[in-house]
C-alpha positions as CSV (number, residue, x, y, z in Angstrom):
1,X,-30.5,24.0,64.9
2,X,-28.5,23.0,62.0
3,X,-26.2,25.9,60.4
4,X,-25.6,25.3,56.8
5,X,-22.8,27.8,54.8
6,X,-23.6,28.6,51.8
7,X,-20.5,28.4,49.0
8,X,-22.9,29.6,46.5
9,X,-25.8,32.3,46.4
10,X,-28.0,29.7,46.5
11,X,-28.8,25.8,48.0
12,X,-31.9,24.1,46.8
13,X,-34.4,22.5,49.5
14,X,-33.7,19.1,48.7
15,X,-30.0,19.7,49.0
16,X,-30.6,21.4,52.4
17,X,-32.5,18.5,54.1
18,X,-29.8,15.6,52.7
19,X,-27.0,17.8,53.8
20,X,-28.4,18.6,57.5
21,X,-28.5,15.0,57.8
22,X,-32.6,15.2,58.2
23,X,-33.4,12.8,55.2
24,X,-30.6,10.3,53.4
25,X,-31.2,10.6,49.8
26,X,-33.0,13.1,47.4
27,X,-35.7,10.8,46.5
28,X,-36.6,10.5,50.7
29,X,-36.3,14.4,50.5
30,X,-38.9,14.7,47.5
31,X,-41.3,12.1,49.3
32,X,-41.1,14.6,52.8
33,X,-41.6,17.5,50.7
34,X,-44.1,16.7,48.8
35,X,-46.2,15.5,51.8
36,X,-45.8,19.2,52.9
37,X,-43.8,18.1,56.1
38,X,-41.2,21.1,55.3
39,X,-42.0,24.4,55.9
40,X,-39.4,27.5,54.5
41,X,-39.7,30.5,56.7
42,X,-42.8,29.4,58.0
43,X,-44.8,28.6,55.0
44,X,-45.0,24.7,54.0
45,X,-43.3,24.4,50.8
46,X,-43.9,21.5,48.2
47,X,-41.1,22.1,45.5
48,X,-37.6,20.5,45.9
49,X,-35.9,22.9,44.1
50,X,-36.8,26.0,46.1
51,X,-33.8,28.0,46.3
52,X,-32.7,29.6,49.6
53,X,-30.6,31.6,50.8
54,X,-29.0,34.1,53.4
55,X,-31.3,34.1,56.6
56,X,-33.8,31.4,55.4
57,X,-35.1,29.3,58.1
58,X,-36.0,25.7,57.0
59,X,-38.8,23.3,59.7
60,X,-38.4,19.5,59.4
61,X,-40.6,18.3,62.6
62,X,-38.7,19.3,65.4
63,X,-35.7,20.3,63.0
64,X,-34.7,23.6,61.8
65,X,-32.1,24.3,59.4
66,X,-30.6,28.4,59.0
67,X,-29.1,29.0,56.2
68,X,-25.9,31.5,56.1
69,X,-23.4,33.7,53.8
């Protein structure tokens, strides 16, 4: 499981999966997303720019990213 920090009260999707390491630019984030490969607390979610924050749980395959305060 990938921990990301957050320095703001927010971090988009696509921002999440590129800075996990899970996808290697926003356009290959979009593509995954939009397939509905991503799931956000576990509900697939098809918009990039879904904001998350403290305690969300991102699903990439056999990925999962938390995101934390």
């Amino acid at each position: 499981m990938e921990i990301i920090k957050l320095r703001d009260e927010y971090i988009k999707l696509g921002q999440a999966l590129k800075a996990a390491g899970f996808v290697d630019s926003g356009l290959e984030s979009k593509i995954v997303i939009k397939e509905g490969q991503v799931s956000v607390n576990g509900e697939v979610e098809y918009q990039r720019g879904k904001k998350l924050h403290d305690g969300d749980i991102v699903t990439f395959g056999e990925n999962t990213i938390k995101i934390e305060k």
